[in-house]
N, CA, C and O of each residue as an XYZ file, in Angstrom:
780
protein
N      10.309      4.502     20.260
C       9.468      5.623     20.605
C       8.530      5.988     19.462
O       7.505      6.573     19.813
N       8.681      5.758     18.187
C       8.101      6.195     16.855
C       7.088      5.407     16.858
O       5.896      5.703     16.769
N       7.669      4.201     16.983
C       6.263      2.873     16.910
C       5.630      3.394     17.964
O       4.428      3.448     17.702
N       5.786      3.664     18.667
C       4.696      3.470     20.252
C       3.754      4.670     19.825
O       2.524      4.722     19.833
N       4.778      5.708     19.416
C       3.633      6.932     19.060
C       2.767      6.853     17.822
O       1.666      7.371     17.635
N       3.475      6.114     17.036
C       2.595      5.819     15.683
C       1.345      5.092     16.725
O       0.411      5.895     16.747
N       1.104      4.194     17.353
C       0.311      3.231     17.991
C      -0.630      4.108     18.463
O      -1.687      4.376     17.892
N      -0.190      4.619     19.654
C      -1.088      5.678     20.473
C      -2.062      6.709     19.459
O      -3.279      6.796     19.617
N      -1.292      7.474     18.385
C      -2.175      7.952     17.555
C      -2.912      7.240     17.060
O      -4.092      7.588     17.010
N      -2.574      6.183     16.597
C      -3.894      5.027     15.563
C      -5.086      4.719     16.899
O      -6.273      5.035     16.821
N      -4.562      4.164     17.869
C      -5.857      3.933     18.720
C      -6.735      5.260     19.038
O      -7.960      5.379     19.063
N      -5.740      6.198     19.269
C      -6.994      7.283     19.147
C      -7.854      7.991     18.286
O      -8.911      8.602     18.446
N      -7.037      7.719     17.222
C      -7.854      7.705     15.838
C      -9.284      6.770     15.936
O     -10.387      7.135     15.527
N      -9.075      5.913     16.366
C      -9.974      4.787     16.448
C     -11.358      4.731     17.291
O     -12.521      4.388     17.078
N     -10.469      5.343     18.543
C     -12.109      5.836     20.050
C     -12.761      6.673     19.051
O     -13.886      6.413     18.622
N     -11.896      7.929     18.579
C     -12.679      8.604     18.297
C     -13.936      8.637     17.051
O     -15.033      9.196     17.055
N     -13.204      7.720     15.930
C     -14.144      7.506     15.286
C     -15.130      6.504     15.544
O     -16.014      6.397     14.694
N     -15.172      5.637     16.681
C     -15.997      4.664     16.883
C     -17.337      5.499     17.920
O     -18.503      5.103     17.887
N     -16.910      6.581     18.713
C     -17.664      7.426     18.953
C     -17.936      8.099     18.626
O     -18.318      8.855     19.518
N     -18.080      8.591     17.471
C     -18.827      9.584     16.477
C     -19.858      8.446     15.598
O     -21.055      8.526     15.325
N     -19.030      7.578     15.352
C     -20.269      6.251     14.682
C     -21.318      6.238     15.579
O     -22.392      6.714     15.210
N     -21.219      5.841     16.542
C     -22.355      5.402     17.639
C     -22.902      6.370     17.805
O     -24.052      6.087     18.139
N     -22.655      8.153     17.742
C     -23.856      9.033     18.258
C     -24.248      9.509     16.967
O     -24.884     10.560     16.886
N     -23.837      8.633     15.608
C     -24.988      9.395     14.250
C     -25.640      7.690     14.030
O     -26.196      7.402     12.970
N     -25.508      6.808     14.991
C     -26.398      5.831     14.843
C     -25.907      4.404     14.242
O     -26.574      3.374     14.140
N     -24.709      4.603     13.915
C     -23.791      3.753     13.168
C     -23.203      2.318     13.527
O     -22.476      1.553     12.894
N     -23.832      2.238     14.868
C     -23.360      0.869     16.014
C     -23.110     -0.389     14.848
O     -22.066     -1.031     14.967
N     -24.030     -0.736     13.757
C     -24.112     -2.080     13.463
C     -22.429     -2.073     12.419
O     -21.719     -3.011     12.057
N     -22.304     -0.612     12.220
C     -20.932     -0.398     11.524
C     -19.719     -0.099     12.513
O     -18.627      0.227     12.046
N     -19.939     -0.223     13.991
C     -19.140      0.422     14.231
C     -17.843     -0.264     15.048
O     -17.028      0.307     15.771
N     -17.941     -1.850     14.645
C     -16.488     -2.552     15.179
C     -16.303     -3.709     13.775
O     -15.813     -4.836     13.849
N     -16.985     -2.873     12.243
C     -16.370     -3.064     11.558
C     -14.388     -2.991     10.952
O     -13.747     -1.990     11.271
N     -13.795     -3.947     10.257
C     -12.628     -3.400      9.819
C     -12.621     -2.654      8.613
O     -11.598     -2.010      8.382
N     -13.378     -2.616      7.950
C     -13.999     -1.612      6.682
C     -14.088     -0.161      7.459
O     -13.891      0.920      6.904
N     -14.411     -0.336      8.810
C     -14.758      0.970      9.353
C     -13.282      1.544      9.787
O     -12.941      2.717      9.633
N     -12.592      0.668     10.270
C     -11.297      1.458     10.640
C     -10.654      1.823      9.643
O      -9.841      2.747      9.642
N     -10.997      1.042      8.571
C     -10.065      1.662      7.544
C     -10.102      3.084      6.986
O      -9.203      3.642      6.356
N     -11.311      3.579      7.331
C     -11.490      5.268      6.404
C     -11.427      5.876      7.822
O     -12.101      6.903      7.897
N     -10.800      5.524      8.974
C     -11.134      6.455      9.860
C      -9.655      6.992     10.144
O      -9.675      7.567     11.233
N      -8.270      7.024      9.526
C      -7.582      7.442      9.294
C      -7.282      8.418      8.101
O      -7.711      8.456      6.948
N      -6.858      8.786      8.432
C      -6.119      9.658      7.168
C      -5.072      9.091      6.119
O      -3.915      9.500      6.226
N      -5.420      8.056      4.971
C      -4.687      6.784      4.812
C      -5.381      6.977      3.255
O      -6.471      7.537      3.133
N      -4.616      6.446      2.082
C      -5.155      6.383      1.246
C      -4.372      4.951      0.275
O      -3.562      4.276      0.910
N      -4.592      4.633     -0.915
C      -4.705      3.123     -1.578
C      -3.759      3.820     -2.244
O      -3.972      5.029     -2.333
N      -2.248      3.170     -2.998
C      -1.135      3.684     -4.026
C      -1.674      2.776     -5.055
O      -1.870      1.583     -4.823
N      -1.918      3.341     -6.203
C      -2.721      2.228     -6.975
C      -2.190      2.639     -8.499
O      -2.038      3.778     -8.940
N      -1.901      1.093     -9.314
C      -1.304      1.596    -10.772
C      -2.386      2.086    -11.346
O      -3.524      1.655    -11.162
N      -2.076      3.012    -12.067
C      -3.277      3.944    -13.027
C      -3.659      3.029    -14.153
O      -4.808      3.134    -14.584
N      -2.809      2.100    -14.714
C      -3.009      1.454    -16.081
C      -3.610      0.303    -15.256
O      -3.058     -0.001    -14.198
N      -4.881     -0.463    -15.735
C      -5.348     -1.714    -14.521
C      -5.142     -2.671    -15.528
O      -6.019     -3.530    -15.621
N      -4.087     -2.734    -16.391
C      -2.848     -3.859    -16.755
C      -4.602     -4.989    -17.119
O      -5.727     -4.547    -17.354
N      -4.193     -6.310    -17.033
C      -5.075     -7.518    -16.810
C      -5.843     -7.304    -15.857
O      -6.887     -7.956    -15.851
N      -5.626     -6.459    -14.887
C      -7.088     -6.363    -14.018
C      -7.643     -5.071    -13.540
O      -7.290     -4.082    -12.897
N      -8.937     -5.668    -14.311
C     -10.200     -4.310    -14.136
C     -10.298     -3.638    -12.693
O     -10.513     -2.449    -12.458
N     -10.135     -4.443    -11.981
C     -10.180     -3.963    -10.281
C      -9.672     -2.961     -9.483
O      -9.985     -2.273     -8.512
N      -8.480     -3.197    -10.508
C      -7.120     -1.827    -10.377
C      -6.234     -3.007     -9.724
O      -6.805     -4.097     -9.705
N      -5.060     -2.970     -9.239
C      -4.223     -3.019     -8.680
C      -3.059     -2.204     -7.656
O      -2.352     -1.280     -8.056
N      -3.035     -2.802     -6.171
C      -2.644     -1.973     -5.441
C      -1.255     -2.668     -4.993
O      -0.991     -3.855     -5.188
N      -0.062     -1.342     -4.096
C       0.716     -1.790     -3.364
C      -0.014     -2.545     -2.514
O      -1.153     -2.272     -2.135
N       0.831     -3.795     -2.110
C       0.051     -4.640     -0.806
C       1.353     -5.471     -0.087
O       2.446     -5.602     -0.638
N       1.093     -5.875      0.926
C       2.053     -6.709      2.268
C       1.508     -7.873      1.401
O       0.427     -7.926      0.816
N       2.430     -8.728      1.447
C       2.272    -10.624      0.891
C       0.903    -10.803      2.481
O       0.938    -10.003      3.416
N       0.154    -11.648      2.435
C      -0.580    -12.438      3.478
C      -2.030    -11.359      3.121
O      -2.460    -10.628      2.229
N      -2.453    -11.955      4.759
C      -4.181    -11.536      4.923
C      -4.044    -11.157      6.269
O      -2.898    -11.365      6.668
N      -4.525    -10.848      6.812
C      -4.976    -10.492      8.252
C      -3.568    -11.093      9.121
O      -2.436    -10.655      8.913
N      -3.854    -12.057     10.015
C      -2.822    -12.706     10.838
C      -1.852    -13.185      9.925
O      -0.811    -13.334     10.566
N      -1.673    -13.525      8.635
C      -0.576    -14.164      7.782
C      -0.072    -12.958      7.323
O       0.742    -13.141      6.417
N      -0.225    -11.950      7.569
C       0.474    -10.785      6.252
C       2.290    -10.630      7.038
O       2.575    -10.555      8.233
N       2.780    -10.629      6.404
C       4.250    -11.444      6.084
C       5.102     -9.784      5.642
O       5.294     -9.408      4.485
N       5.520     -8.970      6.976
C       6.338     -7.374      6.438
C       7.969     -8.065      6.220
O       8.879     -7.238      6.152
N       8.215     -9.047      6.149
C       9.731     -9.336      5.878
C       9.946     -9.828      4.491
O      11.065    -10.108      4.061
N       8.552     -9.952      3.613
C       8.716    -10.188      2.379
C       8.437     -9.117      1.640
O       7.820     -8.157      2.101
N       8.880     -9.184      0.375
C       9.041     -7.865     -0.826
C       7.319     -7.581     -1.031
O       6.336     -8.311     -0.903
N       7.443     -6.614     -1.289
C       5.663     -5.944     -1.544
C       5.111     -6.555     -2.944
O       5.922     -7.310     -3.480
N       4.447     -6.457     -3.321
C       4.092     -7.056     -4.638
C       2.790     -6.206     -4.718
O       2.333     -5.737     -3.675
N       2.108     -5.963     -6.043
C       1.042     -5.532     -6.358
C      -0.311     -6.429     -5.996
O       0.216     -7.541     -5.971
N      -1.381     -6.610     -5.769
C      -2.544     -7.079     -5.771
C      -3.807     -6.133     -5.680
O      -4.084     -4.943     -5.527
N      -4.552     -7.657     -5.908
C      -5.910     -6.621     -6.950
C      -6.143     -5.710     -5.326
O      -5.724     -6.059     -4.223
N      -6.953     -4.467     -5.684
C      -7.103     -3.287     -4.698
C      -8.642     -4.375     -3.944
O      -9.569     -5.013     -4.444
N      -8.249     -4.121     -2.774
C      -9.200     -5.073     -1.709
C     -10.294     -3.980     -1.672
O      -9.950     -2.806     -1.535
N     -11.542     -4.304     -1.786
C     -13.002     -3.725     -1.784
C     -13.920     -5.055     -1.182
O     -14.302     -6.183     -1.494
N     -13.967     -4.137     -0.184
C     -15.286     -4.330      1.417
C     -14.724     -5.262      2.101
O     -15.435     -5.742      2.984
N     -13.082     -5.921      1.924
C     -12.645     -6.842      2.915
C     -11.579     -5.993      3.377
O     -10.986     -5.155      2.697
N     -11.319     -6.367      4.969
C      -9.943     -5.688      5.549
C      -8.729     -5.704      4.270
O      -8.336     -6.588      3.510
N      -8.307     -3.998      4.498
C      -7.415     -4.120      3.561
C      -6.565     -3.194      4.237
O      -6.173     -2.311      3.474
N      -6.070     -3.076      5.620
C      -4.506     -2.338      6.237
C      -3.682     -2.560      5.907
O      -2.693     -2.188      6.540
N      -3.523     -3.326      4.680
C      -1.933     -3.976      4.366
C      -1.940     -3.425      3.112
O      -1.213     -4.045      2.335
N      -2.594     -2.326      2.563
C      -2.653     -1.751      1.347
C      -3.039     -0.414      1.683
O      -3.470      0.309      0.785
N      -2.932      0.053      2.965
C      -3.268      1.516      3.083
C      -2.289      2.577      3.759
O      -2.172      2.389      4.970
N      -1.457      3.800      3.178
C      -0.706      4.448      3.261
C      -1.508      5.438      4.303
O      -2.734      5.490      4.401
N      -0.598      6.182      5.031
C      -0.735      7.363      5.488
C      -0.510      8.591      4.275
O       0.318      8.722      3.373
N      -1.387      9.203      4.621
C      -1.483     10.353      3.319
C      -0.271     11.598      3.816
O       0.443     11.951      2.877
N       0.004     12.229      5.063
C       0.513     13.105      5.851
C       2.054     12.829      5.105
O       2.695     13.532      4.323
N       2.417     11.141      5.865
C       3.883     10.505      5.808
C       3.784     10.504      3.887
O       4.818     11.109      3.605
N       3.383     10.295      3.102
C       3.299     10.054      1.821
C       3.916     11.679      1.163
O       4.870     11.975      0.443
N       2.936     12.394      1.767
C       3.159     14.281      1.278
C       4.827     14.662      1.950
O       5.470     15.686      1.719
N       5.238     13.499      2.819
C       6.576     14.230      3.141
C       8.038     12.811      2.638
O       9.154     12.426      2.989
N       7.003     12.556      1.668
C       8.002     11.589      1.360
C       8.324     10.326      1.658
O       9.293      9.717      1.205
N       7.436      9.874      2.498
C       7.544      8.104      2.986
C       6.430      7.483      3.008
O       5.468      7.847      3.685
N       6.452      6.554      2.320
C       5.114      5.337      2.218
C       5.396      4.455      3.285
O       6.149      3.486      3.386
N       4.428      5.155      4.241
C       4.070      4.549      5.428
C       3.006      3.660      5.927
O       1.974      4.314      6.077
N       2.887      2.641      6.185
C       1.777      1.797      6.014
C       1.151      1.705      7.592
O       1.115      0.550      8.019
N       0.757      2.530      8.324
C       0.389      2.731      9.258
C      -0.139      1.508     10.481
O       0.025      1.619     11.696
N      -0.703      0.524      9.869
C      -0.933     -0.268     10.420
C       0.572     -1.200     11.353
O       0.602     -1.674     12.489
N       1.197     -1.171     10.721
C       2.147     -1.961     10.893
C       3.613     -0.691     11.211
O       4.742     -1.143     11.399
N       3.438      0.360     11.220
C       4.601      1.859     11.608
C       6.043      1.252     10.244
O       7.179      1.272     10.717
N       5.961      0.899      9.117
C       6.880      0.609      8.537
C       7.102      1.540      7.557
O       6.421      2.549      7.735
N       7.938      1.580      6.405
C       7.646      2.333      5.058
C       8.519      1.475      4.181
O       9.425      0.857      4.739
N       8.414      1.396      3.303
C       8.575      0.833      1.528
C       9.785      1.749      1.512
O       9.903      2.957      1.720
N      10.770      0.651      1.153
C      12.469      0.906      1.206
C      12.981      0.162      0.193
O      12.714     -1.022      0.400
N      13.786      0.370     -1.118
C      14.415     -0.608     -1.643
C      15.291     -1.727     -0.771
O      15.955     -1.643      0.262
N      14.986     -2.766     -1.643
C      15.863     -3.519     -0.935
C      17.419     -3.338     -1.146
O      18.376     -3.308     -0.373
N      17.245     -3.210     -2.779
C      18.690     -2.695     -3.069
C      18.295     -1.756     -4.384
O      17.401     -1.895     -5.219
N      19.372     -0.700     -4.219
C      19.128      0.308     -5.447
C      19.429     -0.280     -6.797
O      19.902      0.608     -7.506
N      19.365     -1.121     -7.262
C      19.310     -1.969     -8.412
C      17.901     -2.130     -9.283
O      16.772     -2.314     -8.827
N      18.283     -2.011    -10.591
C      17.401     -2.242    -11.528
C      16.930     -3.602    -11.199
O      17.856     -4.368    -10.928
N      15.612     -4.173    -11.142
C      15.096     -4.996    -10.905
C      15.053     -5.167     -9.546
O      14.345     -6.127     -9.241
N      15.661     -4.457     -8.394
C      15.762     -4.767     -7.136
C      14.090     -4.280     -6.146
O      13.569     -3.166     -6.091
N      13.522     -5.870     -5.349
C      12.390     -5.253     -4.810
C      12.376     -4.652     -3.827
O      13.454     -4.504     -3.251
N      11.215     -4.098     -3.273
C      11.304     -2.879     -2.614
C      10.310     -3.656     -1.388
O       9.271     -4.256     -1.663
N      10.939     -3.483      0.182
C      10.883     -4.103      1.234
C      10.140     -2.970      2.345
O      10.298     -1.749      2.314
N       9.357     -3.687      3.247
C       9.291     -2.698      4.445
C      10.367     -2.345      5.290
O      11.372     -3.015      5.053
N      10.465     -1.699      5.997
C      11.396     -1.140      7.354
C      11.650      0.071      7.577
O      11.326      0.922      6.749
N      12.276      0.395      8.728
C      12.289      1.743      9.123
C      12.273      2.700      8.711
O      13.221      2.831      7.936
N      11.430      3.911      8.812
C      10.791      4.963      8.342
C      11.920      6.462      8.285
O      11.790      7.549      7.722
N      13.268      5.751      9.350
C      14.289      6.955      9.975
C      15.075      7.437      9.522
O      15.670      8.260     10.218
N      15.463      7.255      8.343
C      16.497      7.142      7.264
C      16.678      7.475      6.061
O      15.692      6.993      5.504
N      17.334      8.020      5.229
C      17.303      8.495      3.573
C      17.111      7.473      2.633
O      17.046      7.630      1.414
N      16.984      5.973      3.511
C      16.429      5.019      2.515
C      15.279      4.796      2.213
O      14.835      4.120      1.286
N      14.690      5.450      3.114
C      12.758      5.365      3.063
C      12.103      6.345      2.808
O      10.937      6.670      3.032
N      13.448      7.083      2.018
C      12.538      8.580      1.357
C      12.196      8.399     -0.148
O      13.033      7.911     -0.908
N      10.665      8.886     -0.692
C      10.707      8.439     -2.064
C      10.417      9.641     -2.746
O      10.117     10.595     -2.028
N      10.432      9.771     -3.658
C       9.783     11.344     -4.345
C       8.639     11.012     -5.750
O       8.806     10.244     -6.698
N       7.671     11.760     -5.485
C       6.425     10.900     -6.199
C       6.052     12.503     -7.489
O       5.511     13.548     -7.128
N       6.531     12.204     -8.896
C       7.106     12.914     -9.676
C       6.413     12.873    -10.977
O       6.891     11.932    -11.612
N       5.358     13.570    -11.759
C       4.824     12.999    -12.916
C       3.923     12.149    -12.480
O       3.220     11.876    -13.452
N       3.489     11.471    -11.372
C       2.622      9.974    -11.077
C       3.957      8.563    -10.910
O       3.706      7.358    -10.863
N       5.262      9.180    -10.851
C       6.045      8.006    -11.159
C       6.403      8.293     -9.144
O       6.254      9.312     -8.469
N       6.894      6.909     -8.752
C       7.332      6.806     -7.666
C       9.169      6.252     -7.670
O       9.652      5.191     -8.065
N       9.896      7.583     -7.005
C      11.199      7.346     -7.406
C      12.083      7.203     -5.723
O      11.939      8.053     -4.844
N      12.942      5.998     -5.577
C      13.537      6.061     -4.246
C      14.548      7.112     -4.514
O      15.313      6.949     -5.464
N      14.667      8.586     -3.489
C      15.312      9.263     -3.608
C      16.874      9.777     -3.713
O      17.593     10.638     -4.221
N      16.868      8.174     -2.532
C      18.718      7.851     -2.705
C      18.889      7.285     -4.042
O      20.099      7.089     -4.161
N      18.026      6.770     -5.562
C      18.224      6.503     -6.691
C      17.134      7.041     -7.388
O      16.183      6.260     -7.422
N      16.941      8.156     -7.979
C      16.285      8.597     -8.773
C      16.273      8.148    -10.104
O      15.318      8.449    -10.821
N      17.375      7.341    -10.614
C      16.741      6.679    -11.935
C      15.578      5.898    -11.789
O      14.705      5.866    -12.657
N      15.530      5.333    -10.842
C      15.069      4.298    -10.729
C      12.981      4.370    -10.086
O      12.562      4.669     -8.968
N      12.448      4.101    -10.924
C      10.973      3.968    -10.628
C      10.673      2.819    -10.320
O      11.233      1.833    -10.798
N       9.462      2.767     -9.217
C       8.841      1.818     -8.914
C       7.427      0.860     -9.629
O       6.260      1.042     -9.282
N       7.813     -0.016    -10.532
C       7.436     -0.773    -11.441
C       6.728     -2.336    -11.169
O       7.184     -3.327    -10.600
N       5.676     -2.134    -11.704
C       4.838     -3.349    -11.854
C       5.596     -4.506    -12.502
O       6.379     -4.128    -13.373
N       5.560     -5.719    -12.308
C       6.132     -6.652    -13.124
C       5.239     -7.118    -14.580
O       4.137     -6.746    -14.984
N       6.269     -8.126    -15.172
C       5.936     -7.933    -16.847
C       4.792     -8.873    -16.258
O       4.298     -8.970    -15.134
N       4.492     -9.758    -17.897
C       3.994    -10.437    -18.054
C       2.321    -10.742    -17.183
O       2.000     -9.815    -16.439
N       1.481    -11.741    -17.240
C      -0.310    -11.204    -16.864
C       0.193    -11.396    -15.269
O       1.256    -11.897    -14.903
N      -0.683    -10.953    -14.583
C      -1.072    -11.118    -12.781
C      -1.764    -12.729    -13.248
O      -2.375    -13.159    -14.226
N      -1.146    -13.436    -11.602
C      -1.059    -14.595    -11.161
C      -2.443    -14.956    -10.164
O      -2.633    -13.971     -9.452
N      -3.138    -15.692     -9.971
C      -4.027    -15.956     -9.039
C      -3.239    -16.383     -7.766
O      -2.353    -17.236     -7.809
N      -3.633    -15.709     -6.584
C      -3.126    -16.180     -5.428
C      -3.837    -17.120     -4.707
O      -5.053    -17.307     -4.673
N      -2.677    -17.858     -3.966
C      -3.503    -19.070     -3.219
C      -4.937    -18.923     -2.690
O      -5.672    -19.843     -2.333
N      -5.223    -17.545     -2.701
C      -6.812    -17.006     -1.684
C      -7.814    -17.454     -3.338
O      -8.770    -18.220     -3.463
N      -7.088    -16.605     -4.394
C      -8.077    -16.287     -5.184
C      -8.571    -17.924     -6.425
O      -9.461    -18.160     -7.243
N      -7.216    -18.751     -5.799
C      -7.823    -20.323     -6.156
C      -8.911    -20.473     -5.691
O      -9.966    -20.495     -6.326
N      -8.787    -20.579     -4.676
C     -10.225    -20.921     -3.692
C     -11.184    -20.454     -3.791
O     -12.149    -21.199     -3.959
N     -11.329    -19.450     -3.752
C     -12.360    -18.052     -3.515
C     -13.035    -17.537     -5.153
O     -12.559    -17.562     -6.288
N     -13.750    -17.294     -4.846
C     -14.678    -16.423     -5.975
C     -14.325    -15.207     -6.562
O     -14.388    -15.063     -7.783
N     -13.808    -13.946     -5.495
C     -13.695    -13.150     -6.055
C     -12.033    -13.107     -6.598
O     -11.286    -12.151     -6.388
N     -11.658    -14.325     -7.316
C     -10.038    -14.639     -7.950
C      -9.653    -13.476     -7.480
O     -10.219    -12.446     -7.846
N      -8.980    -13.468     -6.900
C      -7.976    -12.776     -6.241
C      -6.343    -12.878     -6.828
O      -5.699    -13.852     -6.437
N      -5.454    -11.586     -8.046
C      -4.884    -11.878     -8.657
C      -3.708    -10.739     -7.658
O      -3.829     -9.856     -6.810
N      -2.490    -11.498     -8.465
C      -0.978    -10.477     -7.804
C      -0.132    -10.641     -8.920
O       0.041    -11.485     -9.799
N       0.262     -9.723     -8.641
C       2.112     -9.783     -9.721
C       3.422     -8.852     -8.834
O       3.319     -7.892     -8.070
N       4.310     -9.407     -9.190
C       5.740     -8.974     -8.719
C       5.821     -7.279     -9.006
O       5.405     -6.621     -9.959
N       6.492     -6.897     -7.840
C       6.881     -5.266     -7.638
C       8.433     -5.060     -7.316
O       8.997     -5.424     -6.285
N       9.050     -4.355     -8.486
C      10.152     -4.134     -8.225
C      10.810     -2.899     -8.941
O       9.985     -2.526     -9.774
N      12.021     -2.027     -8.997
C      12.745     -0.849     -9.375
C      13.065     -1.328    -11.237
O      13.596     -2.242    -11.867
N      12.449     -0.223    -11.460
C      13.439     -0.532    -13.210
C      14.056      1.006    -13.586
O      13.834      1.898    -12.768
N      14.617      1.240    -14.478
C      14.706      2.516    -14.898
C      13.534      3.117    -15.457
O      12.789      2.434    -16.160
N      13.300      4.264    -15.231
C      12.568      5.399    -15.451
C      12.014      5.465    -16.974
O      12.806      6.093    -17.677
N      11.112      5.092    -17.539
C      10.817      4.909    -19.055
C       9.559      5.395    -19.730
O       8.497      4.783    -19.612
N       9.713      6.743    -20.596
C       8.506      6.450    -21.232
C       7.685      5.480    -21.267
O       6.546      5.390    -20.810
N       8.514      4.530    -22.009
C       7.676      3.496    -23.034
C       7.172      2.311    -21.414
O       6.861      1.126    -21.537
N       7.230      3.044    -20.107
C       6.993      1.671    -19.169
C       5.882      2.565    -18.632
O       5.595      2.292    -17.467
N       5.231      3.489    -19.134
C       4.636      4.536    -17.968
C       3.416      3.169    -17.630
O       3.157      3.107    -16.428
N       2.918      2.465    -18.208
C       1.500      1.319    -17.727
C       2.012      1.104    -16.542
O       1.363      1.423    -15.546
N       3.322      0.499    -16.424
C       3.219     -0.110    -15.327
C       4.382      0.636    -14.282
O       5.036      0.043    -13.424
N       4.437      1.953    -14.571
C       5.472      2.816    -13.836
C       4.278      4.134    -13.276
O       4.907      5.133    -12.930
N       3.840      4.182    -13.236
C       2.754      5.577    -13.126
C       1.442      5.219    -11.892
O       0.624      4.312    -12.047
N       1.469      5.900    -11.009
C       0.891      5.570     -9.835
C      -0.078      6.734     -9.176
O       0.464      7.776     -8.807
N      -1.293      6.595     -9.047
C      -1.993      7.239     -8.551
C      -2.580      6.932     -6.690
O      -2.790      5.788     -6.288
N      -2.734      8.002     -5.915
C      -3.068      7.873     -4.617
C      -4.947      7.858     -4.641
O      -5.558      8.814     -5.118
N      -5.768      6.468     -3.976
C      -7.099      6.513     -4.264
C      -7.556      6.531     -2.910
O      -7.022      5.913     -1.988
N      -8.561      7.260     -2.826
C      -9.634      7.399     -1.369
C     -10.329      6.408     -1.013
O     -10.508      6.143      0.176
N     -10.982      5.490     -2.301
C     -11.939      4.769     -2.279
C     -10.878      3.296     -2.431
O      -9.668      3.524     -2.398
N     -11.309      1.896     -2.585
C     -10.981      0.967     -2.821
C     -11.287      0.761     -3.936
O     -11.000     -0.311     -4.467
């Protein structure tokens, strides 16, 4: 019932902004995926420190469009600007009450296991496992409050896209560490409007 209603709201999110495009003139924008993306109430979780990359770096789903892969661990990648990017965009509402909800897909960001080093997975939104508390800029799973949600060490990796492609397209591993001053670079998280 949650999914279906998460659904029904997103499509109507959607008429409606595609008809407000079309009567301020907006048609050639208006079955853009750039366009659906700001027509929610949805914003980018993005590390504040941009580590090895200038771009920033965002939470993101492993894949692209038809390949994006919710049964694998989340990982950071560079923040997507002017290409579809639903696999990196939170509901702002579900976020203010405690769950990183990725709207596109009705899931939320759950440890996999409350363990230091343990990564942090999509799935159900219904539960005290998918509650997080967002504290200082640090993101903490609430059933383990030591524990912050942390960038991995060492530089970001080029992904199979960003071999190919021009605009190198880089990622690194996302997973729980303890709570640390000395980690705030890659422990400290800001919510962005823009890409």
């Amino acid at each position: 019932m949650v999914r279906s209603l998460v659904d029904v709201c997103w499509v109507m999110q959607m008429i409606v902004a595609r008809f407000l495009m079309a009567c301020v003139g907006g048609a050639a924008f208006l079955f853009s995926p750039i366009a659906a993306t700001h027509a929610a109430d949805t914003k980018f979780i993005r590390l504040i420190a941009p580590l090895d990359e200038p771009r920033g770096l965002c939470l993101d789903i492993p894949g692209h469009r038809a390949r994006v892969d919710v049964k694998r661990p989340l990982v950071l990648y560079r923040c997507k600007r002017g290409i579809w990017n639903l696999d990196e965009r939170f509901d702002y509402a579900a976020f203010r009450a405690g769950r990183l909800l990725i709207p596109e897909y009705g899931l939320c960001v759950r440890p996999a296991q409350g363990v230091d080093g343990g990564k942090v997975m999509l799935g159900a939104c219904d539960d005290a496992a998918a509650s997080w508390r967002f504290e200082d800029s640090r993101l903490q799973p609430a059933a383990h409050p030591r524990l912050c949600l942390s960038a991995g060490p060492g530089p970001s990796e080029l992904t199979p896209g960003g071999r190919r492609l021009p605009s190198r397209h880089v990622a690194r591993g996302l997973f729980l560490a303890p709570c640390e001053k000395g980690l705030d670079e890659r422990q400290k998280w800001r919510l962005s409007d823009s890409e």
